[in-house]
Residue, then its C-alpha position, 0 to 999 in steps of 0.5 A: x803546587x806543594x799546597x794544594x789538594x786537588x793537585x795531589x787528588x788529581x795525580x792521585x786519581x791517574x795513577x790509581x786508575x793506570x795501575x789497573x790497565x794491564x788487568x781490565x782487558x784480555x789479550x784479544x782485547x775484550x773487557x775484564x770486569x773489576x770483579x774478574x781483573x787479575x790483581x797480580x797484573x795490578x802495578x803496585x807501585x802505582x796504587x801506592x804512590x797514588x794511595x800516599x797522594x791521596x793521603x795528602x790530599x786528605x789532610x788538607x780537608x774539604x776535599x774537592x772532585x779530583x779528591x773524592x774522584x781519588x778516594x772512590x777510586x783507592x776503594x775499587x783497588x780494596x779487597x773487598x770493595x767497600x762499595x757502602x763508602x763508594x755509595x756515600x763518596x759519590x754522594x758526597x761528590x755530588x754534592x761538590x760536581x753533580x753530573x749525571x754521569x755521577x748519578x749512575x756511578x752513584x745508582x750502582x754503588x747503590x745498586x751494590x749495597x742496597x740491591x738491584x731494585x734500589x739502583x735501578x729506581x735511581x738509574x731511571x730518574x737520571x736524565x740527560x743520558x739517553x745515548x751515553x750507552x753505559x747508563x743502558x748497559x748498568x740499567x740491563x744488567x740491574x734487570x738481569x740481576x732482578x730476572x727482568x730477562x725480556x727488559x734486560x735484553x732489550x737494555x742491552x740491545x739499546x747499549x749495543x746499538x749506542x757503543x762506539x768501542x769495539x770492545x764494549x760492543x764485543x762485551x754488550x753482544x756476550x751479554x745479550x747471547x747470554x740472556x737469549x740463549x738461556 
């Protein structure tokens, strides 16, 4: 499919997000933050025949999901992340394939740029997540940023109990020994 966008978006979007595996967990298995990730164990092959992907797909126009789902995904390899153009890509993308996973992807890039206060304004009007346990875990850490400390633990509590994977149950149980301890 020489000719069509959301083919190269679509190949695009895969390859950009594997080239970031061996980074995003620890040898034990433990979440790596974007932010933390150790971009020398980034697979640089892959970022570029993604970002050459995408380029291609961006030529035709009118990009569709898989497309804008590659091109925010091409940011998050930048540093630093333009989180601005990721803030406006999910609203673009939006517009195309509203889900409210989008919404609270969009929320935090918002919540990047605009500060905490404006992320969280928008985590709170998403509905349809009450037991998707990311929503909880971006609404806890908006909180911790805003030193809403009580709220945020029971945020994270929320997120916990909803986690089905060992390594974000691990992850959301550091964060909330964290806020208890301090």
């Amino acid at each position: 499919m020489p000719d069509e966008p959301e083919a190269h978006g679509l190949v695009a979007l895969m390859l950009l997000h594997n080239s970031r595996s061996a980074a995003r967990l620890t040898s034990d298995g433990d979440i790596v933050l974007l932010a933390d990730q150790d971009r020398a164990l980034w697979n640089v092959e892959e970022i570029s025949e993604g970002m050459a992907l995408l380029d291609r797909a961006l030529r035709f126009g009118s990009p569709g999901p898989y497309v804008l789902h590659a091109a925010i995904a091409a940011l998050h390899v930048q540093d630093p992340v333009d989180w601005r153009r990721v803030a406006a890509l999910y609203t673009e993308l939006l517009s195309v394939a509203p889900t409210p996973v989008i919404e609270l992807n969009h929320a935090v890039a918002v919540a990047m740029t605009e500060g905490p206060d404006a992320g969280l304004e928008l985590i709170d009007g998403i509905t349809g997540l009450d037991t998707y346990h990311l929503l909880h875990s971006a609404r806890a850490d908006l909180l911790r940023r805003l030193d809403r400390r009580h709220e945020a633990i029971a945020a994270y509590r929320l997120a916990h109990e909803l986690a089905d994977s060992p390594a974000d149950r691990r992850f959301l149980a550091g964060r909330l020994r964290s806020l208890e301890v301090s």
